[in-house]
PASEBA-1860 file (N, C-alpha, C; in nm, 3 decimals):
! residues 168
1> XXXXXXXX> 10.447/9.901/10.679/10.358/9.788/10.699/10.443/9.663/10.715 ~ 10.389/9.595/10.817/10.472/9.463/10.877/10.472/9.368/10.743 ~ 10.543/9.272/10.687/10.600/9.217/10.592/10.507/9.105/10.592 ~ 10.446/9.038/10.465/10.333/8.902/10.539/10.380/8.826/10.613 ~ 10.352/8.715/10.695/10.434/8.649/10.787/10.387/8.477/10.693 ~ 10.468/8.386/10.692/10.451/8.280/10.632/10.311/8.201/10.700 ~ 10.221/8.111/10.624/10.140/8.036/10.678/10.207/7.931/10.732 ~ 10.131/7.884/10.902/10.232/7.815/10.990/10.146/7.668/10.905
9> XXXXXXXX> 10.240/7.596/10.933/10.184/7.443/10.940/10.124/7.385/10.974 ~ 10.039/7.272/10.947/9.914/7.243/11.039/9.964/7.173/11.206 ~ 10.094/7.163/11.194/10.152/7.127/11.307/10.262/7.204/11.426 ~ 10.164/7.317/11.340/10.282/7.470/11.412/10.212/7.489/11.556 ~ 10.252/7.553/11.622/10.219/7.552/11.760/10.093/7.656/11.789 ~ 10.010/7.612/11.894/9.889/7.664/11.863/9.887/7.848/11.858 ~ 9.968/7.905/11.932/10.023/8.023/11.951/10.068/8.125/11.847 ~ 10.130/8.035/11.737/10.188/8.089/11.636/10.025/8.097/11.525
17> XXXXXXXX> 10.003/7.947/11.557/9.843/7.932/11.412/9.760/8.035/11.488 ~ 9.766/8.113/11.558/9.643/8.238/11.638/9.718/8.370/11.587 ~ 9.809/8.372/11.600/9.867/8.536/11.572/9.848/8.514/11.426 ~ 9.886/8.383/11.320/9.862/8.395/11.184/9.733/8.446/11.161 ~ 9.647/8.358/11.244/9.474/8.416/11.173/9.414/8.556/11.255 ~ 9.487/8.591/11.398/9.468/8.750/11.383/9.530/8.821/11.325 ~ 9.656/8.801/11.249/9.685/8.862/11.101/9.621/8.892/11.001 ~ 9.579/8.747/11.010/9.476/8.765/10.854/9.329/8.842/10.845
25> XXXXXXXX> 9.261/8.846/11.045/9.144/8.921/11.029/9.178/9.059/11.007 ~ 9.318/9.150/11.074/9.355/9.259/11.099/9.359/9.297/10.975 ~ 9.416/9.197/10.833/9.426/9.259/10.719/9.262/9.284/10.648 ~ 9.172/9.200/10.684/9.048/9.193/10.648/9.011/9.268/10.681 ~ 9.010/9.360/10.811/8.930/9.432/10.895/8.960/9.576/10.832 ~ 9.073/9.568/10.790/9.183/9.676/10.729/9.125/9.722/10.615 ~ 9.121/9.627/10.544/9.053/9.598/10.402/8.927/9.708/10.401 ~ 8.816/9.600/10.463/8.705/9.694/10.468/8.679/9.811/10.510
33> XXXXXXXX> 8.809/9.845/10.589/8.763/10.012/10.670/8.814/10.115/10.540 ~ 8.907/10.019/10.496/8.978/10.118/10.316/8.856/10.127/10.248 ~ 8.817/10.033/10.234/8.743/10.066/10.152/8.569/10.116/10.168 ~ 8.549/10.127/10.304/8.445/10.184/10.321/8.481/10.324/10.317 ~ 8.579/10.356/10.343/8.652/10.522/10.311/8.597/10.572/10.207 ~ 8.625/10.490/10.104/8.615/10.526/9.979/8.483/10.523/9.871 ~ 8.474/10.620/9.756/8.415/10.655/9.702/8.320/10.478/9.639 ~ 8.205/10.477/9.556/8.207/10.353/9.477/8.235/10.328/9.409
41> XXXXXXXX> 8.336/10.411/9.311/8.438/10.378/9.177/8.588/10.356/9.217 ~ 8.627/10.414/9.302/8.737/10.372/9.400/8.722/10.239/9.456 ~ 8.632/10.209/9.505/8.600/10.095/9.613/8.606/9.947/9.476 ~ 8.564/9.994/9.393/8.528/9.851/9.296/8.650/9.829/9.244 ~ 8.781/9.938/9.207/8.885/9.956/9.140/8.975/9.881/9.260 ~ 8.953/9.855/9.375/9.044/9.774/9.523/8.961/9.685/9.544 ~ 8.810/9.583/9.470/8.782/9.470/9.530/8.879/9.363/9.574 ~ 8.941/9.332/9.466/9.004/9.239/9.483/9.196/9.280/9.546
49> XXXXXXXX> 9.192/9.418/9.579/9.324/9.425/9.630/9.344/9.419/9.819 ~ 9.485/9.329/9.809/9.540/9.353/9.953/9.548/9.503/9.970 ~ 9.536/9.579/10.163/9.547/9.682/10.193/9.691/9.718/10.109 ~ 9.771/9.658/10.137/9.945/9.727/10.086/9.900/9.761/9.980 ~ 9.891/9.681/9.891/9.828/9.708/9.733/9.784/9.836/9.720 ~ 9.654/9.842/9.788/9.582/9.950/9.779/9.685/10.110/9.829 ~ 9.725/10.087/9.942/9.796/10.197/9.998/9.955/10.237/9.904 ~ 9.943/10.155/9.837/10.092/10.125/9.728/9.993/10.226/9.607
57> XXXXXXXX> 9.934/10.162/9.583/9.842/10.210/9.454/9.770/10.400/9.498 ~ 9.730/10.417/9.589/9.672/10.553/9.655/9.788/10.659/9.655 ~ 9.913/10.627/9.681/10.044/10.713/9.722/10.055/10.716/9.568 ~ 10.054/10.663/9.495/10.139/10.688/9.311/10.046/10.778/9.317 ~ 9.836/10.747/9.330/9.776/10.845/9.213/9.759/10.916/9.287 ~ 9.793/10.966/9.432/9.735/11.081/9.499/9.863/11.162/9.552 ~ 10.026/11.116/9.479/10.124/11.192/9.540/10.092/11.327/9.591 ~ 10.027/11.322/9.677/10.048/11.493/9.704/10.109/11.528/9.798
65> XXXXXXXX> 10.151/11.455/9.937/10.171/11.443/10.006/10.356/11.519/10.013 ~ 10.365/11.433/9.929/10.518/11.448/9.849/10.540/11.562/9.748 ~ 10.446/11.590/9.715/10.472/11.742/9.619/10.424/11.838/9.734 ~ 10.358/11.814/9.827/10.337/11.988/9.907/10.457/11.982/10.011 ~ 10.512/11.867/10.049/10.656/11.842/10.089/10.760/11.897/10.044 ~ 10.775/11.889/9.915/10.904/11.909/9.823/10.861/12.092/9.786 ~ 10.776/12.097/9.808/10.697/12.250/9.782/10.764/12.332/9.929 ~ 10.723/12.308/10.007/10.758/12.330/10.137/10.900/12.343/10.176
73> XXXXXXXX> 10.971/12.244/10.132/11.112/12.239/10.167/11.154/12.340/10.110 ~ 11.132/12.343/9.919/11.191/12.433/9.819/11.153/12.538/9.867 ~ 11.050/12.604/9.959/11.031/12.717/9.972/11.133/12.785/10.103 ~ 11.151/12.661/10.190/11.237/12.703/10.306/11.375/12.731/10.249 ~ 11.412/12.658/10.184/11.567/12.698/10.103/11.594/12.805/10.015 ~ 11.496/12.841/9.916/11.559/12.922/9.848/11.470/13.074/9.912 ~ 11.389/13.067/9.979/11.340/13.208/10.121/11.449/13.206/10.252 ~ 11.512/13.139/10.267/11.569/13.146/10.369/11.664/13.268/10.328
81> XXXXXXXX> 11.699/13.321/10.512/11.826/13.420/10.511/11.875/13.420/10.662 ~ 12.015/13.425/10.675/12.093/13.380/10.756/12.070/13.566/10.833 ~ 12.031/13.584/10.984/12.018/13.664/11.052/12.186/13.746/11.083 ~ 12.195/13.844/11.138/12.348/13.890/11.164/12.303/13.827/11.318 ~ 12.416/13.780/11.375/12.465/13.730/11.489/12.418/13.571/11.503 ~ 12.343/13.502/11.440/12.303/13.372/11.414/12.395/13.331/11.382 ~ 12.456/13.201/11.496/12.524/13.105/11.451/12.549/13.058/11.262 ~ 12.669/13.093/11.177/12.668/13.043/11.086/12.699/12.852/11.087
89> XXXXXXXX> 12.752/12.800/11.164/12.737/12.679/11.192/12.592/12.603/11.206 ~ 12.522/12.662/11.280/12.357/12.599/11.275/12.319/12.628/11.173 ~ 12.307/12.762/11.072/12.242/12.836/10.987/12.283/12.704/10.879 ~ 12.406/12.697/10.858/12.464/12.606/10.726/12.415/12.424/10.754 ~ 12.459/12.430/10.859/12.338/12.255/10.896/12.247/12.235/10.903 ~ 12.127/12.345/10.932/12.018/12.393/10.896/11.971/12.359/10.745 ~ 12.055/12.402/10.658/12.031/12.398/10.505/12.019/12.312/10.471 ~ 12.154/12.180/10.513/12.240/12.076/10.485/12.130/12.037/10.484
97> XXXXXXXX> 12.050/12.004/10.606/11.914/11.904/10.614/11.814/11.920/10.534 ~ 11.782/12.042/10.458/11.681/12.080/10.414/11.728/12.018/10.272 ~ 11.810/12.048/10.198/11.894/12.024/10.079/11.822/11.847/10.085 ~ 11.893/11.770/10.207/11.889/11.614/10.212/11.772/11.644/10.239 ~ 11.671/11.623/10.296/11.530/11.611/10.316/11.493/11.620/10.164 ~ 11.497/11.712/10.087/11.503/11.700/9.955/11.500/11.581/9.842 ~ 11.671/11.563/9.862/11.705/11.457/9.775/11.576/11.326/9.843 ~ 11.555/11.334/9.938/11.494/11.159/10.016/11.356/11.164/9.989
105> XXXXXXXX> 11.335/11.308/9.901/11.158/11.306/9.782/11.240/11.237/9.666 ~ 11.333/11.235/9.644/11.362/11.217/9.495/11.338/11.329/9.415 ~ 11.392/11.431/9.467/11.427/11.533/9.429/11.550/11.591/9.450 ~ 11.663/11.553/9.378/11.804/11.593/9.454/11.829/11.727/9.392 ~ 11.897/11.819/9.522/11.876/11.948/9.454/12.061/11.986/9.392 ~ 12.083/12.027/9.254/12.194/12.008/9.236/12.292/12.050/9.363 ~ 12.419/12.049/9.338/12.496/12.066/9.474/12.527/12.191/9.470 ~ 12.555/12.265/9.316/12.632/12.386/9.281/12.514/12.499/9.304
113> XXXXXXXX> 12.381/12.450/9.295/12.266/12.547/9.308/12.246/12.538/9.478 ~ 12.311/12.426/9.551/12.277/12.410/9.668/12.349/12.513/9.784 ~ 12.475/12.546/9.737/12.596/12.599/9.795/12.528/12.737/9.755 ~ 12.494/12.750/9.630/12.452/12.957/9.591/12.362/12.953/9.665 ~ 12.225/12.868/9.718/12.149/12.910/9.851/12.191/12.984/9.920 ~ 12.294/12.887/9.991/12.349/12.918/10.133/12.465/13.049/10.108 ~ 12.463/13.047/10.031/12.617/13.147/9.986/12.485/13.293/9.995 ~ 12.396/13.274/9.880/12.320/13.415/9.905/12.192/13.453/9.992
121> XXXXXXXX> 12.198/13.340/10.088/12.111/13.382/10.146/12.207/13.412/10.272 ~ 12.320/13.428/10.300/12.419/13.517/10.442/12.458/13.675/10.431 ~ 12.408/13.727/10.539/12.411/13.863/10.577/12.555/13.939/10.517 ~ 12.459/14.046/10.509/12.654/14.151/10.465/12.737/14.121/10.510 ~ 12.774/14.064/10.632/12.904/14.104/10.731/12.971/13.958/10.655 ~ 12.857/13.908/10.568/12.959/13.839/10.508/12.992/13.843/10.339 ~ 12.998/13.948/10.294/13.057/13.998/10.178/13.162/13.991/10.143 ~ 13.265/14.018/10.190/13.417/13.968/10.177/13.399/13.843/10.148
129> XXXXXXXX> 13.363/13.801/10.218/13.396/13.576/10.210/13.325/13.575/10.045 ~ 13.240/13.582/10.093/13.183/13.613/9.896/13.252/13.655/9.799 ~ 13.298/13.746/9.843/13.417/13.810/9.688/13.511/13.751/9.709 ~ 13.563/13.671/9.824/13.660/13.592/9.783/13.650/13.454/9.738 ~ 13.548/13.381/9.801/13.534/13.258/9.759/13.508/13.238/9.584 ~ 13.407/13.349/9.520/13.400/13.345/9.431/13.521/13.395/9.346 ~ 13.604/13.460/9.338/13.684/13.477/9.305/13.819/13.382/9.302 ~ 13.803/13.274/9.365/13.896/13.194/9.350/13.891/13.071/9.349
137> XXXXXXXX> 13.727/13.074/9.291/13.651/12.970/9.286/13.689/12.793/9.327 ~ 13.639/12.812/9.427/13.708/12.691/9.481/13.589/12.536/9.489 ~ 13.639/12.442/9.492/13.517/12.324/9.443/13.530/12.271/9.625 ~ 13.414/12.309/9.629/13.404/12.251/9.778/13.285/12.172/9.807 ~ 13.289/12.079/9.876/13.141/12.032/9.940/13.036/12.136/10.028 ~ 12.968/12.056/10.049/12.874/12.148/10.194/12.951/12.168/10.286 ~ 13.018/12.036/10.335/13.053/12.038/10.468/13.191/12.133/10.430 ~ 13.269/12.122/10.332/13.404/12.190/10.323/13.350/12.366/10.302
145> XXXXXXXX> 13.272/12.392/10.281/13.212/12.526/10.284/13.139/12.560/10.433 ~ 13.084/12.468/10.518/13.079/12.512/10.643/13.189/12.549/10.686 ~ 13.335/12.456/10.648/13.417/12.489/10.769/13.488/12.630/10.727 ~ 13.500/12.641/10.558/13.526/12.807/10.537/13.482/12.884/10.580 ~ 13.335/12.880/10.582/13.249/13.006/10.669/13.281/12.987/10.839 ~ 13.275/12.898/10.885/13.329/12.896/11.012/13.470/12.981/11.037 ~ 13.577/12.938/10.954/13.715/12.991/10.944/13.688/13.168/10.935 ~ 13.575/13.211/10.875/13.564/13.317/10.829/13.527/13.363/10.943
153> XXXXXXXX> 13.434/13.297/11.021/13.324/13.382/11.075/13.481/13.407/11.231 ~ 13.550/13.315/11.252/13.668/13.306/11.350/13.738/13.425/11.344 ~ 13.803/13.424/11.243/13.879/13.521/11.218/13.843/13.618/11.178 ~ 13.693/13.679/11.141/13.649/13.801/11.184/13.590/13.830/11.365 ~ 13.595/13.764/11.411/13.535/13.784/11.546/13.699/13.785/11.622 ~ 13.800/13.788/11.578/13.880/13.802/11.657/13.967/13.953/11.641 ~ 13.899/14.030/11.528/13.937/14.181/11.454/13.837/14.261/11.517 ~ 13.809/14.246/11.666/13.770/14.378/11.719/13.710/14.502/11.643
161> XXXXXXXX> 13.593/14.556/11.594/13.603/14.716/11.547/13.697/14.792/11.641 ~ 13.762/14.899/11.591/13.810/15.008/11.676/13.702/15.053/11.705 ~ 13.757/15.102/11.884/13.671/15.207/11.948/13.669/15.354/11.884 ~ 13.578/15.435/11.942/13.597/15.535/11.899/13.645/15.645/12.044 ~ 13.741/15.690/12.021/13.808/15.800/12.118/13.782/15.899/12.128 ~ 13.746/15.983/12.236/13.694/16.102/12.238/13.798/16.198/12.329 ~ 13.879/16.299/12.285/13.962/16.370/12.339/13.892/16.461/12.374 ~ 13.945/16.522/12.522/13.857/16.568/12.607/13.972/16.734/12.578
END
């Protein structure tokens, strides 16, 4: 919502004293459509409030918006699972966002629970990286754990399976 704008002066230019008072009907007009929305114990509890007020006051007692959000996210993160042949680079920035989308409810999700997501929700072919990372437990960020799994995912794609030979 646009910020109030100051009352012009009685010697402000006629242009400016018109956009002030279609300000002030837009907030009026605003006003009443809120509150014709609303119930008549609702409606008497916002007589005397500005729309912001009111829309300030509706978001605290009706957070829901923000809990089926934070519901939603938490469910994409800790259901998620990284496909075999899916980019591990998208898969892990994928998360990254979900993790931050998170924290920006005010819900920050720890970092160490954030990384075991992503760590157990990746396919077998990445098991090794697992027994090793954990094993030598290393303190990494998000981003310093993308670029391990990247490193990983490199230098397994460059180890060929053997063929299999068939002597005739």
């Amino acid at each position: 919502m646009d910020p109030i704008p100051e009352e012009p002066t009685v010697n402000a230019p006629r242009a400016v004293r018109d956009t002030y008072m279609k300000w002030l009907s837009d907030c009026t007009t605003m006003r009443c459509v809120m509150r014709a929305a609303m119930n008549d114990e609702l409606s008497r509890k916002f007589k005397d409030a500005q729309s912001k007020e009111m829309i300030q006051l509706l978001n605290e007692s009706f957070d829901i918006f923000e809990d089926t959000e934070r519901h939603k996210i938490s469910c994409t993160i800790f259901k998620a699972y990284m496909r075999e042949r899916m980019s591990v680079t998208d898969y892990v920035l994928y998360m990254i966002k979900q993790i931050e989308r998170l924290s920006k409810l005010s819900f920050p999700l720890h970092e160490q629970l954030g990384k075991d997501s992503i760590l157990n929700s990746l396919p077998k072919s990445y098991l090794s990286f697992l027994s090793d990372y954990r094993m030598t437990k290393l303190t990494v960020n998000y981003y310093d754990l993308l670029g391990l799994l990247q490193t990983f995912k490199k230098d397994h794609q460059l180890q060929k399976e053997p063929e299999l030979q068939i002597s005739r």
